[in-house]
C-alpha positions as CSV (number, residue, x, y, z in Angstrom):
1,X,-9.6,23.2,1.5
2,X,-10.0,20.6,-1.5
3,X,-7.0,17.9,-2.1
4,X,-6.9,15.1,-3.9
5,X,-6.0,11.6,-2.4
6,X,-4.6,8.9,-5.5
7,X,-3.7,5.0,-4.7
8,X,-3.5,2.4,-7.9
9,X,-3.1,-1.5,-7.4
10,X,-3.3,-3.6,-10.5
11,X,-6.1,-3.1,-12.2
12,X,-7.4,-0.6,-10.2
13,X,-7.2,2.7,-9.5
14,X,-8.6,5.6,-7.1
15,X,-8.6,9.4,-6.8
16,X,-10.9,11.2,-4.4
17,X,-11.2,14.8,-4.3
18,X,-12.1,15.5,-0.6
19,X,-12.6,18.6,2.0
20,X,-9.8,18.8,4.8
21,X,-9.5,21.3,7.4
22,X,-6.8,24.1,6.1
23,X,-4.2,22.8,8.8
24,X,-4.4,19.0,7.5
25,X,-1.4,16.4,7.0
26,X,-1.2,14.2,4.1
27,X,-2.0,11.1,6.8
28,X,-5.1,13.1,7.6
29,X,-6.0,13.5,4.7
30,X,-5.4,9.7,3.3
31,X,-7.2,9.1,6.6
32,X,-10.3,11.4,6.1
33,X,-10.6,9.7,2.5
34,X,-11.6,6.5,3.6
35,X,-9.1,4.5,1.1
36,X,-7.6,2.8,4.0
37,X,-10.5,0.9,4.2
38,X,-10.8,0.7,0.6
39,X,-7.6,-0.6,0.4
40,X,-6.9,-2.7,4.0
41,X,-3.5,-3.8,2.6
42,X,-2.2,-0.3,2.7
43,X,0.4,0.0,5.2
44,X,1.5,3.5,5.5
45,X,4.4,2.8,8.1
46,X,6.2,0.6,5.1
47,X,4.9,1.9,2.0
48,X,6.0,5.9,0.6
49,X,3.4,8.9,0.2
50,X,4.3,12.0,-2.1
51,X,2.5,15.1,-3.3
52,X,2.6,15.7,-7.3
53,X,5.2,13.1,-7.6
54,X,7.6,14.5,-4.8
55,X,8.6,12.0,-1.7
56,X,7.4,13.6,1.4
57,X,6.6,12.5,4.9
58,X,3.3,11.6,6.5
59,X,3.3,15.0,8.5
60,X,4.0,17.2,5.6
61,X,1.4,19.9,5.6
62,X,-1.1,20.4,2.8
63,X,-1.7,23.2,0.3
64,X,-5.3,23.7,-1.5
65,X,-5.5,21.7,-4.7
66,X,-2.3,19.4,-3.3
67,X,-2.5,15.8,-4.8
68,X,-1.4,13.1,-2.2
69,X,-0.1,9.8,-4.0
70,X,0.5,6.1,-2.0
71,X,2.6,4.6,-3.6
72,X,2.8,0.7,-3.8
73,X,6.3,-0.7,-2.9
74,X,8.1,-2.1,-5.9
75,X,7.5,-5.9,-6.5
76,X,10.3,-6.7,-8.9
77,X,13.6,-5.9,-9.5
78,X,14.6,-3.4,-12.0
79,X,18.2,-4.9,-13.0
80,X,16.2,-8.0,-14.1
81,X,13.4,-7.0,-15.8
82,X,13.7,-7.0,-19.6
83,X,13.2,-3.1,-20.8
84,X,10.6,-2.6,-23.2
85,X,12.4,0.2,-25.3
86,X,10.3,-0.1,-28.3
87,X,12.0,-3.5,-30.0
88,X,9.8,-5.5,-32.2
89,X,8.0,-2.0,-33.4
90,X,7.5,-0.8,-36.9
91,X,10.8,1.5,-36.7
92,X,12.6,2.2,-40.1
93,X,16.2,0.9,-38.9
């Protein structure tokens, strides 16, 4: 079956469509797509994996046309990080 395997560091980003036998894990899969070695400072025991968006564990089994994500752990704190809600735009107040 066909899945899909996406990672994205700054300023640059992956996504491999790739074969996998029908009873494959997502680590299979991010194994099988060679982006481990693409990407050497992947860790999957720290860093979280989802399909579509959803949190899921390294064993979770796949479906045909499943999208596996890495996701790169968070290198900043969200309470102190100014948001960017649109100020300084051309808005009509």
């Amino acid at each position: 079956m066909q899945v899909g395997v996406a990672y994205s560091e700054a300023g640059q980003q992956i996504w491999l469509n790739i074969e996998v036998p029908d009873d494959s894990t997502v680590r299979a899969a991010i194994e099988r797509s060679g982006i481990l070695r693409q990407f050497p400072t992947i860790d999957l025991d720290a860093q979280k994996v989802g399909i579509f968006g959803r949190l899921v564990k390294l064993d979770s089994a796949l479906r045909a046309g499943d999208r596996v994500e890495i996701y790169r752990p968070i290198t900043c704190d969200p309470q102190t990080v100014p948001r960017r809600d649109g100020e300084g735009g051309d808005e009509d107040e």
